[in-house]
C-alpha positions as CSV (number, residue, x, y, z in Angstrom):
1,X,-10.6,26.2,-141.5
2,X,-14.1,24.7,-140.1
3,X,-14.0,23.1,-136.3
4,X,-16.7,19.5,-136.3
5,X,-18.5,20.3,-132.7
6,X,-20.7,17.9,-130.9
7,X,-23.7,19.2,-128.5
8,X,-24.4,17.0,-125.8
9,X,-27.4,17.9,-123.4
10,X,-30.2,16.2,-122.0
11,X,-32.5,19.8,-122.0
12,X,-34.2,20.5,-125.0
13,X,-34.6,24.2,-124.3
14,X,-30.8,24.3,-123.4
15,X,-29.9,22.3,-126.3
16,X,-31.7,24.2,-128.5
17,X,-30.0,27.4,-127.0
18,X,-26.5,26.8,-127.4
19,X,-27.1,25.0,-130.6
20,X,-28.3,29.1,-131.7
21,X,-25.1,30.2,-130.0
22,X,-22.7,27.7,-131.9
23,X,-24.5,28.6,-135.5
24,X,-23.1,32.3,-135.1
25,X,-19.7,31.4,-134.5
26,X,-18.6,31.3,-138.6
27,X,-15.7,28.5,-137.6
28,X,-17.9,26.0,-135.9
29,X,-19.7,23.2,-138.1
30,X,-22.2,21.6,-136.0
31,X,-22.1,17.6,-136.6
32,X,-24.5,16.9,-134.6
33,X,-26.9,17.6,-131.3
34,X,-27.3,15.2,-129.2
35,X,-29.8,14.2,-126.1
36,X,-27.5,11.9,-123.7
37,X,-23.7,11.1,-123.5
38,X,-24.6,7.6,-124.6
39,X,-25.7,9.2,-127.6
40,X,-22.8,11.5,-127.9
41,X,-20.6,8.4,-127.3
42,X,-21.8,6.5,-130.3
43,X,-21.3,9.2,-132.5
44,X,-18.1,10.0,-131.0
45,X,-17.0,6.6,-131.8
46,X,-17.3,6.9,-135.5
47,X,-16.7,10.8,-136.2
48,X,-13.9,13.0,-135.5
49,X,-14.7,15.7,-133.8
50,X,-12.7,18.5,-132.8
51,X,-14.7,20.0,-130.2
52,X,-17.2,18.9,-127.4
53,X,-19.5,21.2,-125.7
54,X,-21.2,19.2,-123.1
55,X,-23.5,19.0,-120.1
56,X,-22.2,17.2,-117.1
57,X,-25.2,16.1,-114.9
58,X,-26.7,13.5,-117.2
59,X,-28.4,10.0,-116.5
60,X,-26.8,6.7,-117.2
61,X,-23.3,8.6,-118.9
62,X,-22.5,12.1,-117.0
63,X,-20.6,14.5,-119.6
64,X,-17.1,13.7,-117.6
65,X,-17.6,9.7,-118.0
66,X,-18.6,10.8,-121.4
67,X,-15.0,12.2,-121.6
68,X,-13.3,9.9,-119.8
69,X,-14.4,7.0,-121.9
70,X,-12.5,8.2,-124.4
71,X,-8.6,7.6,-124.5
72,X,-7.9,10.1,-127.3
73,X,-10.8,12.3,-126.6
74,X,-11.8,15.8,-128.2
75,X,-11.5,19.1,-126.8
76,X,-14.3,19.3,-124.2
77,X,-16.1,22.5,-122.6
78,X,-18.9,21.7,-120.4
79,X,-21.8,23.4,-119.7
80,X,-23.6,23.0,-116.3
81,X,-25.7,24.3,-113.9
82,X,-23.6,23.3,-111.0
83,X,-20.4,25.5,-110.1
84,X,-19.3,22.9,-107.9
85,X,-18.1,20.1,-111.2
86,X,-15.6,22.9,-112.1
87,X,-12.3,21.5,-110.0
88,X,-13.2,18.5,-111.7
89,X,-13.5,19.2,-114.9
90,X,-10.1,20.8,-115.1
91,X,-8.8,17.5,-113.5
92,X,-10.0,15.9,-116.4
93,X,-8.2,18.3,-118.6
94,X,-11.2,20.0,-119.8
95,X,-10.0,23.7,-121.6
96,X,-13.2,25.7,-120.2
97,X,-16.2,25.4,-118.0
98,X,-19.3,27.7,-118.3
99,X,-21.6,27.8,-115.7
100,X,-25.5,28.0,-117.0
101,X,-27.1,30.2,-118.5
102,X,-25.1,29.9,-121.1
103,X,-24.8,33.4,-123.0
104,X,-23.5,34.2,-126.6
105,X,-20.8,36.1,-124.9
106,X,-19.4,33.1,-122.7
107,X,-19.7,30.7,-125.4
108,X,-17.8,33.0,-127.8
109,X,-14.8,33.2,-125.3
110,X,-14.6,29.4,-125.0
111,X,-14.9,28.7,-128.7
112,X,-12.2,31.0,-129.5
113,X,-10.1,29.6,-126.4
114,X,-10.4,26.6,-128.2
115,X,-10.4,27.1,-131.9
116,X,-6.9,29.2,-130.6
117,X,-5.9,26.0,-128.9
118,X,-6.3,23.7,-132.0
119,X,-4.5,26.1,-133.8
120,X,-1.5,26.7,-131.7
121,X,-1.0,22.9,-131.3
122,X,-0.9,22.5,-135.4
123,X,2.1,25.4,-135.6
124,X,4.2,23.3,-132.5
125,X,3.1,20.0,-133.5
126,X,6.5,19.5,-134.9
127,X,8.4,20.9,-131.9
128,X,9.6,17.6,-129.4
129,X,8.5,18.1,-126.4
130,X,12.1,17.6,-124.5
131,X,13.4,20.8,-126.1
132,X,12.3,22.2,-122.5
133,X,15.4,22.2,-120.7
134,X,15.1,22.1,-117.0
135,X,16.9,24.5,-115.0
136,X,19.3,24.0,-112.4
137,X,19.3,25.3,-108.4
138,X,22.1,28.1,-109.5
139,X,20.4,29.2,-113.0
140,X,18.4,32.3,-113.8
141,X,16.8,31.3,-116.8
142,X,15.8,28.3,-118.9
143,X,16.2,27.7,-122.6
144,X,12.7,26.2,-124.4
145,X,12.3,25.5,-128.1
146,X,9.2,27.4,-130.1
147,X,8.9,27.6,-133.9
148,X,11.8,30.4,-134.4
149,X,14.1,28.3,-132.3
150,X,15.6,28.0,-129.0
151,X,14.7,30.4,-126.7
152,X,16.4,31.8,-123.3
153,X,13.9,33.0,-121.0
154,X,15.1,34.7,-117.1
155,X,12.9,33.9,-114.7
156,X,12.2,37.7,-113.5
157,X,11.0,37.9,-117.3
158,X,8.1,35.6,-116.8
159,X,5.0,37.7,-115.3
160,X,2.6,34.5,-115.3
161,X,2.0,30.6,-117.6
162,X,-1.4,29.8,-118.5
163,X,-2.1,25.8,-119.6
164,X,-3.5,25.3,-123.2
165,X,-3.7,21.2,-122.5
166,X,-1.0,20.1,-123.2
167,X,1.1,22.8,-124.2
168,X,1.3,26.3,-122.2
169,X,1.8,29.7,-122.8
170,X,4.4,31.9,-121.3
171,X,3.4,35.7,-120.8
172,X,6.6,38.4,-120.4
173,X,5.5,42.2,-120.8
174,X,5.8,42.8,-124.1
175,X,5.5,39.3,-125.4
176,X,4.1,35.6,-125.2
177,X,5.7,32.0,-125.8
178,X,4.2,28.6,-126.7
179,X,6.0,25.5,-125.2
180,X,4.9,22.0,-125.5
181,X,5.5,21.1,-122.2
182,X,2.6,20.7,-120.0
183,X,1.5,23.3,-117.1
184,X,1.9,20.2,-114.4
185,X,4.8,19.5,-116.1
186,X,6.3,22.8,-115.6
187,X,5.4,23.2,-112.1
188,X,7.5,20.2,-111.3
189,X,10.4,21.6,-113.1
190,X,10.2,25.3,-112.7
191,X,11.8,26.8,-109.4
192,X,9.3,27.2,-105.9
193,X,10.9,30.5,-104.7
194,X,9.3,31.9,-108.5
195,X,7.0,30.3,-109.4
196,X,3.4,29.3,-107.2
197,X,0.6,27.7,-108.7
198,X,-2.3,29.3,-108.3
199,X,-4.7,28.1,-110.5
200,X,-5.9,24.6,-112.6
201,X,-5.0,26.8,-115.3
202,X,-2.3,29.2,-113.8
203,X,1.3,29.4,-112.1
204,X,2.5,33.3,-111.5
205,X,5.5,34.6,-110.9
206,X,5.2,35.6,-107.1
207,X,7.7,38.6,-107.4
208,X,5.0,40.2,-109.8
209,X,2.3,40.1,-107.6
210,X,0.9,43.4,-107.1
211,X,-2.4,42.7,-105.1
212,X,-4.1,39.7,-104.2
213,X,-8.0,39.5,-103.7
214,X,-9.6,36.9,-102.9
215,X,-10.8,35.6,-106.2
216,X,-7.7,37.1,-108.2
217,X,-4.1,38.0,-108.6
218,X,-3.2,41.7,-110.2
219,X,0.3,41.5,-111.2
220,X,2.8,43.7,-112.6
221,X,2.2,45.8,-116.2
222,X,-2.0,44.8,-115.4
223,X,-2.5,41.5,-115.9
224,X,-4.6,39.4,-114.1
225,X,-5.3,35.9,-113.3
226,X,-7.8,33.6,-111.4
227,X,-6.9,32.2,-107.7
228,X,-8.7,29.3,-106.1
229,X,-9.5,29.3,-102.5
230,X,-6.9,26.5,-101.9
231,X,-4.4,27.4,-103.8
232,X,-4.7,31.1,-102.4
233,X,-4.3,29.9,-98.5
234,X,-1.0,28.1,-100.0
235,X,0.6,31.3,-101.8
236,X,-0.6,33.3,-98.5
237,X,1.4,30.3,-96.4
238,X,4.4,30.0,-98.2
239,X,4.8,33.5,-100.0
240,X,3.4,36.2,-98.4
241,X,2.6,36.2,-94.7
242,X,6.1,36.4,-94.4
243,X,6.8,38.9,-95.7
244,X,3.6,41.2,-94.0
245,X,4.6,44.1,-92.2
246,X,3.4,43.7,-88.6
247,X,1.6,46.3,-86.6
248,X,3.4,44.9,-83.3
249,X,7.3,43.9,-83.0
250,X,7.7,41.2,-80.3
């Protein structure tokens, strides 16, 4: 199956760029390449497009308005110059953020995040979203329903979630889950002395961390996941320090 994309930049040379990056990638069909998000807008108004790749720092109609405007909006991966746009964009629900220059490489990884995205969400589209059952203060484990049925999960078996909009993906050590449940969602739900997020995209398990850096988290049976400066003073607050062996005893 074919993906319609959208390019929206007001560069030509960029434009052109990623337009040569998108034609490689065999699942893409390129509808069409726009110059501004007022442009992108119109088009977006009578097509439907599965994907968006889009600047942000545009005149008259940024590439977040540009999203925003929208109510039931595409999948959107911008493209920018400016590192700083990123918390935003994941507030907006974007599923990736590249920062410029764009290369093949970079583009590849956030076409396939979301060509696997559009996919996933066509094999659960007929899972209901309440088949997540909320655990209790005295449970170890919650049930969730996937395409083979309901499914008991311990918490110690859950190494890390990653957000896929609004469904997530729940990584054990030998195997991964899709839920339809959302990752904000399942931080509300899921249990603090566990779980921590630490990420727009991540919540770990905190009894798999391993090592903590200051830009990642190594957990148990080598994965890894991104940590945000915020959210890594709150794990150190509330899940660590604690727990630090002290050089001095008072």
């Amino acid at each position: 199956m074919r993906y319609k994309c959208l390019i929206v930049d007001d560069h030509e040379i960029e434009r052109d760029a990623l337009e040569m990056h998108l034609r490689k990638i065999s699942p893409l069909e390129i509808i069409a390449v726009c110059k501004s998000g007022i442009e992108a807008a119109d088009i977006l108004s009578r097509n439907s497009i599965d994907i968006v790749f889009s600047d942000i720092d545009m005149p008259e109609l940024s590439g977040i308005e540009l999203l925003k405007s929208f109510k039931n909006h595409p999948l959107f991966i911008f493209i920018t110059a400016h590192g700083k746009y990123a918390a935003e964009s994941y507030e907006v629900d974007a599923i990736d953020f590249i920062v410029k220059p764009a290369t093949f490489e970079r583009v590849l990884k956030s076409a396939n995040k979301a060509i696997e995205y559009l996919e996933l969400k066509k094999q659960v589209s007929h899972v209901a979203e309440n088949a997540y059952k909320a655990p209790t203060n005295q449970d170890d484990h919650f049930f969730f329903k996937e395409t083979k049925g309901i499914t008991k999960l311990k918490y110690d078996d859950v190494i890390y979630i990653e957000s896929m909009g609004d469904f997530s993906k729940i990584f054990t050590r030998n195997d991964m889950h899709i839920i339809l449940v959302s990752l904000k969602n399942l931080e509300k739900q899921l249990p603090k002395n566990y779980f921590s997020r630490v990420h727009k995209q991540y919540i770990i398990n905190v009894n798999h961390i391993a090592t903590l850096t200051n830009h990642e988290v190594h957990l148990n049976h080598d994965f890894v996941v991104p940590i945000s400066a915020a959210n890594r003073q709150e794990l150190l607050e509330h899940a660590i320090d604690k727990k630090i062996l002290s050089r001095f005893i008072k």
